[in-house]
FILOGU-495455 format. One record per atom (N, C-alpha, C): residue in three letters; chain; x, y, z. Coordinates in steps of 0.001 Angstrom, whole numbers, always signed. Atoms other than C-alpha are relative to their C-alpha. Layout:
residues N
<residu->ala; chaine->A; X->X; Y->Y; Z->Z>
...
end
This chain:
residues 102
<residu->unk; chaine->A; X->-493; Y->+1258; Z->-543>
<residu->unk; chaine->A; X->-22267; Y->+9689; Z->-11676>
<residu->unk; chaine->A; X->-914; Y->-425; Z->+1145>
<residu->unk; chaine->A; X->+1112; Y->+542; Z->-1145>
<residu->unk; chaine->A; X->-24550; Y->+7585; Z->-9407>
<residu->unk; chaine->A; X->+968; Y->-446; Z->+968>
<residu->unk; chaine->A; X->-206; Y->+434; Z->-1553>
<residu->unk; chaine->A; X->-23997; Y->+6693; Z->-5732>
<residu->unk; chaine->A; X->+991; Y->-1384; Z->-285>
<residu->unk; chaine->A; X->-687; Y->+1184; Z->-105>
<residu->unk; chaine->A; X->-22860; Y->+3300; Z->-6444>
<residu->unk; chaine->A; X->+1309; Y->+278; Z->-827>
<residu->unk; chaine->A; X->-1259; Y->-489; Z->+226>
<residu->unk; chaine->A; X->-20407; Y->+4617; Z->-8879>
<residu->unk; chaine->A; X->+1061; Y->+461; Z->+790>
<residu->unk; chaine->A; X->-1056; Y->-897; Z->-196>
<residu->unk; chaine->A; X->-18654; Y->+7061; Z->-7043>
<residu->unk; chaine->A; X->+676; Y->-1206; Z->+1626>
<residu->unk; chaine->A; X->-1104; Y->+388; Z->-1092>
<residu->unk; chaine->A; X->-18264; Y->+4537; Z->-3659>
<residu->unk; chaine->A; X->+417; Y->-1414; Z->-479>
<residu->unk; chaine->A; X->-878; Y->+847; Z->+220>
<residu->unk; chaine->A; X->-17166; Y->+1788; Z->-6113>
<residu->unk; chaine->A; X->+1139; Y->+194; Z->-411>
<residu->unk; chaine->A; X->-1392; Y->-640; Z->+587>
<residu->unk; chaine->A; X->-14475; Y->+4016; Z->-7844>
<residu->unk; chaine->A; X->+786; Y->+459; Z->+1240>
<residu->unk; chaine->A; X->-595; Y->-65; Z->-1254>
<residu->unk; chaine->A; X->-13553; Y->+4870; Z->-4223>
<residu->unk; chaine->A; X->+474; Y->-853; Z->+1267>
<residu->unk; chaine->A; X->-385; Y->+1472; Z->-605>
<residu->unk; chaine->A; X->-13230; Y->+1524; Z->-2896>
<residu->unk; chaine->A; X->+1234; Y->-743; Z->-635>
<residu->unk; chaine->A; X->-864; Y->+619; Z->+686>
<residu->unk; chaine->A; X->-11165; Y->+739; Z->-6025>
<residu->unk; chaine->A; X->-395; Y->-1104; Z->-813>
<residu->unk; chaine->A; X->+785; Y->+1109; Z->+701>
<residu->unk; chaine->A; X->-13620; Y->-1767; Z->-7490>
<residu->unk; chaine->A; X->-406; Y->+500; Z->-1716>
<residu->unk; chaine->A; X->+192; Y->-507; Z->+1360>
<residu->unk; chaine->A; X->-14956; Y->-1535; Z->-11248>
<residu->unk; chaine->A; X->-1349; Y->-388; Z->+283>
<residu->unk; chaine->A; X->+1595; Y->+1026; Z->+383>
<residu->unk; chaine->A; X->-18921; Y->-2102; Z->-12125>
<residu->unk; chaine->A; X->-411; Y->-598; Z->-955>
<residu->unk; chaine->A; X->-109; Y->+962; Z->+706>
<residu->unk; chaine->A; X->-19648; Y->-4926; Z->-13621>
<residu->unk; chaine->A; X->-1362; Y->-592; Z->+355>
<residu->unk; chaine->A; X->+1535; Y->+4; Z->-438>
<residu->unk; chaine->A; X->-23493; Y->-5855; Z->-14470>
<residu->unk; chaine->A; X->-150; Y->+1204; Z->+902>
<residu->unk; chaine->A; X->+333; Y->-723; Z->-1326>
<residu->unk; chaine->A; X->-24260; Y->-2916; Z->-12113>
<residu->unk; chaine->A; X->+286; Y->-174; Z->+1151>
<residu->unk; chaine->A; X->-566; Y->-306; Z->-1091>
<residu->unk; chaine->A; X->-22162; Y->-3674; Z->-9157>
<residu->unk; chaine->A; X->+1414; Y->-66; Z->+203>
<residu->unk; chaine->A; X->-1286; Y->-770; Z->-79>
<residu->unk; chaine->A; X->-19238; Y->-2950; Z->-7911>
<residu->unk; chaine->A; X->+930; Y->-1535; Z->+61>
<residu->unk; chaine->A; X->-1025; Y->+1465; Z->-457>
<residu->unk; chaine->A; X->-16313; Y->-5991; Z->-7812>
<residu->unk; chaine->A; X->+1316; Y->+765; Z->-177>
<residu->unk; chaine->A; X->-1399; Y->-451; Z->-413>
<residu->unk; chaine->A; X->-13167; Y->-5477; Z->-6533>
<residu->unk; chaine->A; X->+1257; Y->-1022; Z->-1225>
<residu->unk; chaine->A; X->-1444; Y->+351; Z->+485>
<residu->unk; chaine->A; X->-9806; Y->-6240; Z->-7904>
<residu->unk; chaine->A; X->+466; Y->-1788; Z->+231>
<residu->unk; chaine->A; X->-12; Y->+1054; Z->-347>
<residu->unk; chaine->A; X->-8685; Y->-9435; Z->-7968>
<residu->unk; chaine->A; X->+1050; Y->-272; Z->+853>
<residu->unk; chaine->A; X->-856; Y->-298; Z->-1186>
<residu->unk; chaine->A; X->-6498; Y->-10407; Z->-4765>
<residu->unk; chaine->A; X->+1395; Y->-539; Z->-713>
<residu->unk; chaine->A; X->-1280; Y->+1127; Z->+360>
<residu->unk; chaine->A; X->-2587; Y->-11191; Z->-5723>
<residu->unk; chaine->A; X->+892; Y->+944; Z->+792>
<residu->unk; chaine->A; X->-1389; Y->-272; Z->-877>
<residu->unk; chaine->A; X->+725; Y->-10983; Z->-3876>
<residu->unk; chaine->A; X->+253; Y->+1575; Z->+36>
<residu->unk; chaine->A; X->-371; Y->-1495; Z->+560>
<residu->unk; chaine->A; X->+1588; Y->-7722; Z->-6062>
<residu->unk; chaine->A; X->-663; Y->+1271; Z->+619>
<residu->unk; chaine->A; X->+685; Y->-1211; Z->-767>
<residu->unk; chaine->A; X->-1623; Y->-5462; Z->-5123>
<residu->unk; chaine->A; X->+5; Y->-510; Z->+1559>
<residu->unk; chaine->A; X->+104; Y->+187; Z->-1155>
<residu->unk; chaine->A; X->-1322; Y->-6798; Z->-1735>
<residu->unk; chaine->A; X->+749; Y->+683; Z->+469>
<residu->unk; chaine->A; X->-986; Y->-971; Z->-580>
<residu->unk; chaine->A; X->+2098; Y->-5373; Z->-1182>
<residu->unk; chaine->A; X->+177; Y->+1534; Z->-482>
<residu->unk; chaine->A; X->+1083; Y->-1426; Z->+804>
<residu->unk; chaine->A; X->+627; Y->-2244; Z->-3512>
<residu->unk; chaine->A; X->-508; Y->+769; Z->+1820>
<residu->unk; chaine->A; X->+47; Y->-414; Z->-1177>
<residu->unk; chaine->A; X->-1162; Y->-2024; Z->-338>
<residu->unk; chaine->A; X->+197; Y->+425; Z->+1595>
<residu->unk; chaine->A; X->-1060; Y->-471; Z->-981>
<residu->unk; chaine->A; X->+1144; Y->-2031; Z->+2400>
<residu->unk; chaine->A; X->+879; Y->+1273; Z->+39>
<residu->unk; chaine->A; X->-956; Y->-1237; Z->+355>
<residu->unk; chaine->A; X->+3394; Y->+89; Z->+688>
<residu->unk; chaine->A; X->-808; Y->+1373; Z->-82>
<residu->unk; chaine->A; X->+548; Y->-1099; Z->-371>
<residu->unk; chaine->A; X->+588; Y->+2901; Z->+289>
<residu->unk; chaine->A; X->-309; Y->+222; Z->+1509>
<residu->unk; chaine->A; X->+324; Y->-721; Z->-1412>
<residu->unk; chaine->A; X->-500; Y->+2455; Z->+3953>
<residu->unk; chaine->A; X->+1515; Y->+605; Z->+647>
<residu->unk; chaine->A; X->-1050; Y->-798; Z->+276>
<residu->unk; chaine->A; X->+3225; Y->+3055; Z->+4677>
<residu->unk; chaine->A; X->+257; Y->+1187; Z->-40>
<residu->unk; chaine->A; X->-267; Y->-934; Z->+480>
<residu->unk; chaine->A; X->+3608; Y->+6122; Z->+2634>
<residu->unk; chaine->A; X->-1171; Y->+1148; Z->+703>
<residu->unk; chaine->A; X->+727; Y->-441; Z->-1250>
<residu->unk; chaine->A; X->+462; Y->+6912; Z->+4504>
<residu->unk; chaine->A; X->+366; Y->+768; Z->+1527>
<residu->unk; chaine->A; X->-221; Y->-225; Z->-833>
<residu->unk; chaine->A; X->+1838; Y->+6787; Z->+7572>
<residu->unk; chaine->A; X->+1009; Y->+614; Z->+703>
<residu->unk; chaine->A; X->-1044; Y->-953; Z->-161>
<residu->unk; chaine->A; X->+4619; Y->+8638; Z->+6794>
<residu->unk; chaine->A; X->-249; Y->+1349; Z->-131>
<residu->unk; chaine->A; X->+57; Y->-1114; Z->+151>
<residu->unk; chaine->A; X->+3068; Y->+11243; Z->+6153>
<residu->unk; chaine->A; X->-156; Y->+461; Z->-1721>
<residu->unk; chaine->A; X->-706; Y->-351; Z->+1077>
<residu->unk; chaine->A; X->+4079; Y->+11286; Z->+2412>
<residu->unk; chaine->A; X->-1254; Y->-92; Z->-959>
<residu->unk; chaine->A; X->+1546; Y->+248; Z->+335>
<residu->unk; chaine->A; X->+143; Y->+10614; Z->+1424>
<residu->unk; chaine->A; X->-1160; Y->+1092; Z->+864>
<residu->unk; chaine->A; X->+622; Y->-1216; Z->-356>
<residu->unk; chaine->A; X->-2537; Y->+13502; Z->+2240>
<residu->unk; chaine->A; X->-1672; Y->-1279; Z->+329>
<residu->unk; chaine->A; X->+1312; Y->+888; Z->-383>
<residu->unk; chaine->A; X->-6119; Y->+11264; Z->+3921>
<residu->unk; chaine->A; X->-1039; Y->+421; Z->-995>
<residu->unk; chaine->A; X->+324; Y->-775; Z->+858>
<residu->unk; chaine->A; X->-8240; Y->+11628; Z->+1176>
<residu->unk; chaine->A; X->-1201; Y->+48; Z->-295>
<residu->unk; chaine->A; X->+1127; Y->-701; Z->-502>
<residu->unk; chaine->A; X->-11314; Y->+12324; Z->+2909>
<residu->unk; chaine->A; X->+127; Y->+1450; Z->+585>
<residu->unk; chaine->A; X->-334; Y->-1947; Z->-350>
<residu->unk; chaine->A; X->-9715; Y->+15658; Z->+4402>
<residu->unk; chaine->A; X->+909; Y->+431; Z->-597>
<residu->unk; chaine->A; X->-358; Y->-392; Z->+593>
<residu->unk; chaine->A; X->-7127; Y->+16162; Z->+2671>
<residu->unk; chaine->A; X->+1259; Y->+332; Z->+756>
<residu->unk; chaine->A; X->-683; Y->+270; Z->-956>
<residu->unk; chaine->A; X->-4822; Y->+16033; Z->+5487>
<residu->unk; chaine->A; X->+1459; Y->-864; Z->+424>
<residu->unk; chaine->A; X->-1307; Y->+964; Z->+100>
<residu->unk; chaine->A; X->-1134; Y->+14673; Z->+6216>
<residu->unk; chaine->A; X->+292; Y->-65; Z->+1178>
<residu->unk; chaine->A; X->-133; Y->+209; Z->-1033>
<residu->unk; chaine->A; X->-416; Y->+13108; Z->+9006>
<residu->unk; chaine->A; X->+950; Y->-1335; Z->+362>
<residu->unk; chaine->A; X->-1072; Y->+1030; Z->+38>
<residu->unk; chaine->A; X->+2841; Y->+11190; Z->+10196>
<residu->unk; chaine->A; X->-379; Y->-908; Z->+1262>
<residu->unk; chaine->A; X->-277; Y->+758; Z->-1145>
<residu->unk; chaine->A; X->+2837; Y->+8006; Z->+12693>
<residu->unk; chaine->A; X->+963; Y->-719; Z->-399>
<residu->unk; chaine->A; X->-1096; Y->+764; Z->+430>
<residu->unk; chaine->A; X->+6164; Y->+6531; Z->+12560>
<residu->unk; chaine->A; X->-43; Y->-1443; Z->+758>
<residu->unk; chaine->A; X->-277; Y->+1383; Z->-1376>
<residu->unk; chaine->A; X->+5592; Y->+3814; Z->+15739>
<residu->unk; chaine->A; X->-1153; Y->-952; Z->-1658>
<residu->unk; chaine->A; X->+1174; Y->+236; Z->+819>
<residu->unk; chaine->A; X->+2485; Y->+2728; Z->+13013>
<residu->unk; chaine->A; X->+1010; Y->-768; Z->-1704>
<residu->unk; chaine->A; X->-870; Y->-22; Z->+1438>
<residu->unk; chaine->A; X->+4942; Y->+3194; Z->+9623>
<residu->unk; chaine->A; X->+1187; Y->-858; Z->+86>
<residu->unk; chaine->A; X->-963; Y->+777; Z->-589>
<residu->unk; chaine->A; X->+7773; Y->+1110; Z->+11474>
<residu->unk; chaine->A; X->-225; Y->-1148; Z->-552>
<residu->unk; chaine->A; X->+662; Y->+1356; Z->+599>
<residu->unk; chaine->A; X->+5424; Y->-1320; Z->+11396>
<residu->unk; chaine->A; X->-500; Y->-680; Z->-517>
<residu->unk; chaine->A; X->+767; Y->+676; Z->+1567>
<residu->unk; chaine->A; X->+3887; Y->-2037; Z->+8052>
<residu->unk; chaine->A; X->+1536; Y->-110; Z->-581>
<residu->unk; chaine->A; X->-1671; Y->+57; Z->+747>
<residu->unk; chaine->A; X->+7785; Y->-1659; Z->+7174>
<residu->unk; chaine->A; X->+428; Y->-1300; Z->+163>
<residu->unk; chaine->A; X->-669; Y->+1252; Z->-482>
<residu->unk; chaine->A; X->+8743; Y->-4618; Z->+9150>
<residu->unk; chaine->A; X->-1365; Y->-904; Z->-484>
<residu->unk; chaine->A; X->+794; Y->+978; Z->+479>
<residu->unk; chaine->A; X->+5754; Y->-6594; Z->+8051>
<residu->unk; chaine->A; X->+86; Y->-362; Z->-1060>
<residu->unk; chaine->A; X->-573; Y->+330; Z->+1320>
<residu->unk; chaine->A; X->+6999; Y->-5910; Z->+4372>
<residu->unk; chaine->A; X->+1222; Y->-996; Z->+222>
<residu->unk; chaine->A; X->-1407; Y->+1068; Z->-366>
<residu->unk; chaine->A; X->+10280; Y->-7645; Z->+5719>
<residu->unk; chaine->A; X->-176; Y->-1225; Z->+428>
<residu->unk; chaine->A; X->+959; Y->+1433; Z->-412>
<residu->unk; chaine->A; X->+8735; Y->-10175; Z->+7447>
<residu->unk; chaine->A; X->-18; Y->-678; Z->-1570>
<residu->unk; chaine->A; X->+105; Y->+566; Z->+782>
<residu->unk; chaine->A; X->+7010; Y->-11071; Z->+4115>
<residu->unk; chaine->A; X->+798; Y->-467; Z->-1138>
<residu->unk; chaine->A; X->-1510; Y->+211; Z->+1174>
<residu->unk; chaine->A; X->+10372; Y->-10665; Z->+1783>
<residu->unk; chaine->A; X->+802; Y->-1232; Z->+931>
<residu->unk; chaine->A; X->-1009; Y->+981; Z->-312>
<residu->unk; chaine->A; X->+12135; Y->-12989; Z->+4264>
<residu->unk; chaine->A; X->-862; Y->-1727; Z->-205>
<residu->unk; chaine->A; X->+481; Y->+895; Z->-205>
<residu->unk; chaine->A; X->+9369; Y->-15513; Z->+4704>
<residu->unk; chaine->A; X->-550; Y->-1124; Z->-1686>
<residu->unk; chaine->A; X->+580; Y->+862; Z->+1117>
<residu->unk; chaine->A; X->+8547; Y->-15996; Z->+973>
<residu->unk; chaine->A; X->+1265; Y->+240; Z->-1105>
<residu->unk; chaine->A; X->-1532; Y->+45; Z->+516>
<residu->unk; chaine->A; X->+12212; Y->-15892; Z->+75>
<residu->unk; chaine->A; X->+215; Y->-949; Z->-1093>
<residu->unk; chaine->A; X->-506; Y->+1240; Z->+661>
<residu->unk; chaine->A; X->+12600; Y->-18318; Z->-3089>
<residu->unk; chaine->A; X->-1655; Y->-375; Z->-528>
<residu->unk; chaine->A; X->+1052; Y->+343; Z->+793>
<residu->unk; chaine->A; X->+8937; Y->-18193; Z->-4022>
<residu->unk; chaine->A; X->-843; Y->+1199; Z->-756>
<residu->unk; chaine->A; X->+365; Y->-760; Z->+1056>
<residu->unk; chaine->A; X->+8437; Y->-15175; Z->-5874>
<residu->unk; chaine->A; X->+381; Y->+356; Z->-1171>
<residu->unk; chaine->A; X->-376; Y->-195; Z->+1696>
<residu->unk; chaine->A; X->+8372; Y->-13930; Z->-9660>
<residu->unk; chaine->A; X->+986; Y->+980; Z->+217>
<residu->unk; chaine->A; X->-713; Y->-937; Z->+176>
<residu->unk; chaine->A; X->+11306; Y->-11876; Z->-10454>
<residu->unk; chaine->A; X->-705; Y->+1501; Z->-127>
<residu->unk; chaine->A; X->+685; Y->-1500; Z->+74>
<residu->unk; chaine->A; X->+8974; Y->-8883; Z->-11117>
<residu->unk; chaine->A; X->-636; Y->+179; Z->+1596>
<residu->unk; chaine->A; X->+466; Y->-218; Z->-1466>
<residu->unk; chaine->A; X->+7138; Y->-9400; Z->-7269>
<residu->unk; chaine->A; X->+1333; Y->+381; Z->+1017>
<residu->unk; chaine->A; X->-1106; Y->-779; Z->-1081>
<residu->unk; chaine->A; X->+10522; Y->-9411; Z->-5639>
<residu->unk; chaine->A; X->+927; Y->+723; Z->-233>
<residu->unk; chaine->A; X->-706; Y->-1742; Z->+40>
<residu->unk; chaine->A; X->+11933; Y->-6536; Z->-7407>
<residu->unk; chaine->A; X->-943; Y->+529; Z->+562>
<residu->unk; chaine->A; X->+944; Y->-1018; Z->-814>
<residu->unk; chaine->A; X->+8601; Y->-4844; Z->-6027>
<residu->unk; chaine->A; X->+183; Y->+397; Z->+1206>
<residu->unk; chaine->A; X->-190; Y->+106; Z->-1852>
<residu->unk; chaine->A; X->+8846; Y->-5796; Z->-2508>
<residu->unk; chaine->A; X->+1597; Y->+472; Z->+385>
<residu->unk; chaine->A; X->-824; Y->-257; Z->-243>
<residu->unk; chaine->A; X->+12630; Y->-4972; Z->-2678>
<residu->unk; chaine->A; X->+193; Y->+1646; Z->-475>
<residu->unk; chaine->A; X->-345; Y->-1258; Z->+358>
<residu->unk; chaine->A; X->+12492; Y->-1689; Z->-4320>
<residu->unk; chaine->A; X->-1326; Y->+898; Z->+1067>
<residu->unk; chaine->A; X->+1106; Y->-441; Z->-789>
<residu->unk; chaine->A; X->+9287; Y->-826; Z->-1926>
<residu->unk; chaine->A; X->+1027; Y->+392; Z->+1737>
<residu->unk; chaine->A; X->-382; Y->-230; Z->-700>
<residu->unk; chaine->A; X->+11080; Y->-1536; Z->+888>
<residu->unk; chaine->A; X->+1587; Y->+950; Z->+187>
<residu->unk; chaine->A; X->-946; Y->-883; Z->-214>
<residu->unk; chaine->A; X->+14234; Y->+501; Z->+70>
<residu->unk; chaine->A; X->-551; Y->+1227; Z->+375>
<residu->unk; chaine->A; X->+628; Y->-1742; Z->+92>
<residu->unk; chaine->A; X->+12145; Y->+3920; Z->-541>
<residu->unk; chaine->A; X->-491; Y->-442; Z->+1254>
<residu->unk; chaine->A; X->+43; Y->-15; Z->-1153>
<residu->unk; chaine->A; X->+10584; Y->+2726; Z->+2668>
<residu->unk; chaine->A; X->+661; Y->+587; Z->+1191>
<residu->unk; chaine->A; X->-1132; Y->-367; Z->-985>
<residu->unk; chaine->A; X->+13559; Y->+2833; Z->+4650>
<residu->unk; chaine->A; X->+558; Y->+1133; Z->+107>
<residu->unk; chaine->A; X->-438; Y->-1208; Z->+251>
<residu->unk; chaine->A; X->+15039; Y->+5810; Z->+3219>
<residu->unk; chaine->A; X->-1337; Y->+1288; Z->+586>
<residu->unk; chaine->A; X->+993; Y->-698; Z->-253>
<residu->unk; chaine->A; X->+11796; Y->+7726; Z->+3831>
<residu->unk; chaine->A; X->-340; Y->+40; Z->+1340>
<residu->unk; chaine->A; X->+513; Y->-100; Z->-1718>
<residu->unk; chaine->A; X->+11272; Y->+6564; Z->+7399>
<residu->unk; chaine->A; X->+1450; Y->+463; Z->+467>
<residu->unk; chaine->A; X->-1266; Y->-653; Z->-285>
<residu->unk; chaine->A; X->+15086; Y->+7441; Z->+7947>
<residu->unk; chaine->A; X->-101; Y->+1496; Z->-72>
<residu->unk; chaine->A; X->-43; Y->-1649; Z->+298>
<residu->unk; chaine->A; X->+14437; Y->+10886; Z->+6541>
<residu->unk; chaine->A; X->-1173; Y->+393; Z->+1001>
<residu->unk; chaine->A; X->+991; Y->-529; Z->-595>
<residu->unk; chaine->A; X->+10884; Y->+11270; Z->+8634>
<residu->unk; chaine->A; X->+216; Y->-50; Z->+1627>
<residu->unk; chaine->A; X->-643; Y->-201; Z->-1226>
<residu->unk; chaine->A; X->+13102; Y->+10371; Z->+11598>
<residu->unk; chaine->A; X->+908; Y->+607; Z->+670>
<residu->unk; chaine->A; X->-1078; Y->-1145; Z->-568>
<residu->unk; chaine->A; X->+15588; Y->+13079; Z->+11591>
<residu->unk; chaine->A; X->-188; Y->+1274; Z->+193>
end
């Protein structure tokens, strides 16, 4: 595997012609990505350059409430499949930061 391979498969991109292009941006992988930093920051994700788990809850609080934020603010304009996401994201959320707080 060549260089450009391995830090486009690690970026999350595909190669295409010989370079790397990312994903295309939508609501869904957006909150994809919240919800892993999240799970991240709960601890419940290992860094996966060391290999390492490491909890910040003040950090995990607050990608939580930014998911909320975005469920309240785009209330009435998402697909039935986006706001089951964002609603079933943020339950395991809650439950998980509840449990990483006792």
């Amino acid at each position: 595997m060549s260089e450009a391979e391995k830090k486009c498969k690690c970026s999350g991109g595909k190669i295409v012609n010989g370079k790397c292009v990312m994903p295309e941006v939508t609501f869904s992988a957006f909150i994809m990505s919240l919800n892993t930093s999240a799970l991240f920051l709960l601890g419940e994700i290992s860094d996966p350059a060391t290999g390492a788990r490491k909890q910040d809850l003040v950090l995990a609080k607050h990608t939580i409430d930014t998911l909320n934020v975005l469920k309240v603010k785009t209330k009435g304009n998402l697909t039935e499949e986006e706001e089951n996401m964002l609603g079933n994201f943020l339950y395991d959320l809650h439950m998980r930061y509840v449990k990483a707080k006792s």
